[in-house]
C-alpha positions in Angstrom: 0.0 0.0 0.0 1.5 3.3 -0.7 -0.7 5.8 -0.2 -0.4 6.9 3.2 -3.8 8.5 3.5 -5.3 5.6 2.6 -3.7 3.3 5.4 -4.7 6.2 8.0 -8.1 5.8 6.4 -8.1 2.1 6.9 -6.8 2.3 10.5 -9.7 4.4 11.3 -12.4 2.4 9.2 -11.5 -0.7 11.4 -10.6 1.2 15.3 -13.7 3.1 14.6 -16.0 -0.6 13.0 -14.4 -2.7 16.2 -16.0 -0.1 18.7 -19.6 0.6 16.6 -19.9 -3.2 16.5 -19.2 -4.0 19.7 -21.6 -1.9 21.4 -24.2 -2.9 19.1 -23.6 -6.2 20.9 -23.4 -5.0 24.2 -19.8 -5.7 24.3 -17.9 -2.7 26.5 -14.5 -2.2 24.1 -12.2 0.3 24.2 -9.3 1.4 21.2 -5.8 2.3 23.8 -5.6 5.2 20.8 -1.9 5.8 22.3 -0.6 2.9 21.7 -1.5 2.9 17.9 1.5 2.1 16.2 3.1 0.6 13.2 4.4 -2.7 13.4 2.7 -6.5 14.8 2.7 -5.2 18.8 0.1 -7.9 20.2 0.9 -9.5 23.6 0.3 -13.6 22.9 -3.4 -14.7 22.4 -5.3 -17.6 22.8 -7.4 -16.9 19.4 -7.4 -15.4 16.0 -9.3 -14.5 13.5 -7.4 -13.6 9.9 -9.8 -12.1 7.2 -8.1 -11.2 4.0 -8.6 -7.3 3.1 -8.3 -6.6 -1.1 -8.5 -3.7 -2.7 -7.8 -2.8 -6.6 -5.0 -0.7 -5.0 -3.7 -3.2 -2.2 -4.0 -7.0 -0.7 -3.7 -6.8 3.0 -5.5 -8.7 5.8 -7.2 -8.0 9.1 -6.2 -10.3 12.3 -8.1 -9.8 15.6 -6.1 -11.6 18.2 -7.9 -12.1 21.5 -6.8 -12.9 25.3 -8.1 -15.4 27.4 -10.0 -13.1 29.5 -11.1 -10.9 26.4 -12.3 -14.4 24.8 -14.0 -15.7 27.8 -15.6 -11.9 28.1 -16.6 -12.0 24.1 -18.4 -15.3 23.9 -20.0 -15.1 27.3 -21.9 -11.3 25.9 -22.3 -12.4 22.4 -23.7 -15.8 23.6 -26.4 -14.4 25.8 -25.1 -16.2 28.5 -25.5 -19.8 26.9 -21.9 -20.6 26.9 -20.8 -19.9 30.3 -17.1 -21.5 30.0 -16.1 -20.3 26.6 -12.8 -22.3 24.8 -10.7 -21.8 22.3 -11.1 -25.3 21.4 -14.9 -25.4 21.4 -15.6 -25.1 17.4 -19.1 -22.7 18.7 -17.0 -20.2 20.6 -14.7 -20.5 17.9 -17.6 -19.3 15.4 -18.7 -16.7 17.1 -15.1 -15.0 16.8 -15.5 -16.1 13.9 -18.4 -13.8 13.7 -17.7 -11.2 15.1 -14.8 -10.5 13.1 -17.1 -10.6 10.1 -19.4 -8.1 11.5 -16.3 -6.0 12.2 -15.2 -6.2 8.5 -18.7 -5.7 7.1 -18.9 -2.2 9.0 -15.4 -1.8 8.2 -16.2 -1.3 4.6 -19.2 0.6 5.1 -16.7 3.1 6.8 -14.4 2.7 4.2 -16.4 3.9 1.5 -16.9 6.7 2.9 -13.2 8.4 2.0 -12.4 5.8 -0.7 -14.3 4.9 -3.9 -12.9 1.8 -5.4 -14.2 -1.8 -4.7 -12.5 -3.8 -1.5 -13.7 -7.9 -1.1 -12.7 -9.3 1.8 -12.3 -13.1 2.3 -14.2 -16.0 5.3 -12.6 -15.8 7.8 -9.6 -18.3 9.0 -9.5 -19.3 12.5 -6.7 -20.1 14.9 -6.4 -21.0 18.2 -3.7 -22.2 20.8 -1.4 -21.5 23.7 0.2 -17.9 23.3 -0.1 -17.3 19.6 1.9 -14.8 18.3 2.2 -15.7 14.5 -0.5 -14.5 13.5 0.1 -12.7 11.0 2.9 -13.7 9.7 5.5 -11.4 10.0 6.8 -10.4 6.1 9.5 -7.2 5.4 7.1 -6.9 2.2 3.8 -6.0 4.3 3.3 -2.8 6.4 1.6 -3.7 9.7 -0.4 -1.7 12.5 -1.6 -2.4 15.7 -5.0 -1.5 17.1 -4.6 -2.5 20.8 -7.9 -2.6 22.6 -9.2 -3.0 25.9 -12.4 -5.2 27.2 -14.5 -3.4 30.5 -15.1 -4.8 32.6 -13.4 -7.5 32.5 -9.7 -6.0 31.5 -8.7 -8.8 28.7 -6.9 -7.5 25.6 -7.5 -7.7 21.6 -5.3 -6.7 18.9 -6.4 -5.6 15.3 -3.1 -6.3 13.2 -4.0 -4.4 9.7 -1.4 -5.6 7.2 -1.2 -4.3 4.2 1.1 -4.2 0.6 
């Protein structure tokens, strides 16, 4: 990607689509807008989503990586309740990450359109889970990454959007 307007555009589309859609699902989440910065900065997670992001002017991808306690703090809100000892390894918890990180990237280019005019697909997403993850994304010197960190009330887990982007 080499316009950087448009990669400030995309940081916003998705900071500002992670917050709309998570209070639309009564989930309490917060952007740490200070600790924006360039680069893969998550702490290790025990899930990940990874949505591909395309663009006629870039490829990229979207990861949300989540932390035990944001997981647990997720699934229990977007569940209603009905899963009450969400896993990483249960395939429905999984889904509704799953889910969610849809929903972000829906909203995502609904923002997006708004300051760019070309078309943007995005791909299903690809799910991961596992003891401290930290791989994904894949790290590549060809991509420019950026960190979203993010911050779940009440229960004080963590997320990280990791945009990535050629």
């Amino acid at each position: 990607m080499k316009d950087l307007k448009l990669l400030s555009v995309m940081v916003q589309a998705f900071a500002v689509s992670t917050v709309k859609v998570s209070k639309g699902l009564g989930l309490s989440i917060k952007v740490d807008k200070g600790a924006i910065a360039p680069g893969i900065k998550s702490k290790t997670a025990c899930a990940a989503a990874l949505i591909g992001v395309i663009g006629e002017d870039f490829k990229g991808s979207m990861s949300l990586l989540i932390d035990n306690e944001a997981f647990n703090y997720i699934i229990k809100v977007m569940s209603g309740g009905m899963i009450s000892n969400p896993s990483p390894e249960d395939p429905i918890s999984m889904s509704a990450l799953g889910e969610l990180t849809n929903m972000i990237c829906g909203s995502a280019l609904q923002e997006l359109s708004k300051n760019y005019s070309k078309h943007v697909d995005i791909t299903p997403p690809q799910m991961f889970s596992g003891e401290n993850l930290k791989s994904v994304p894949s790290e590549s010197p060809d991509i420019k990454y950026y960190t979203i960190p993010m911050s779940c009330d009440p229960e004080g887990g963590r997320l990280y959007l990791v945009l990535g982007f050629r």
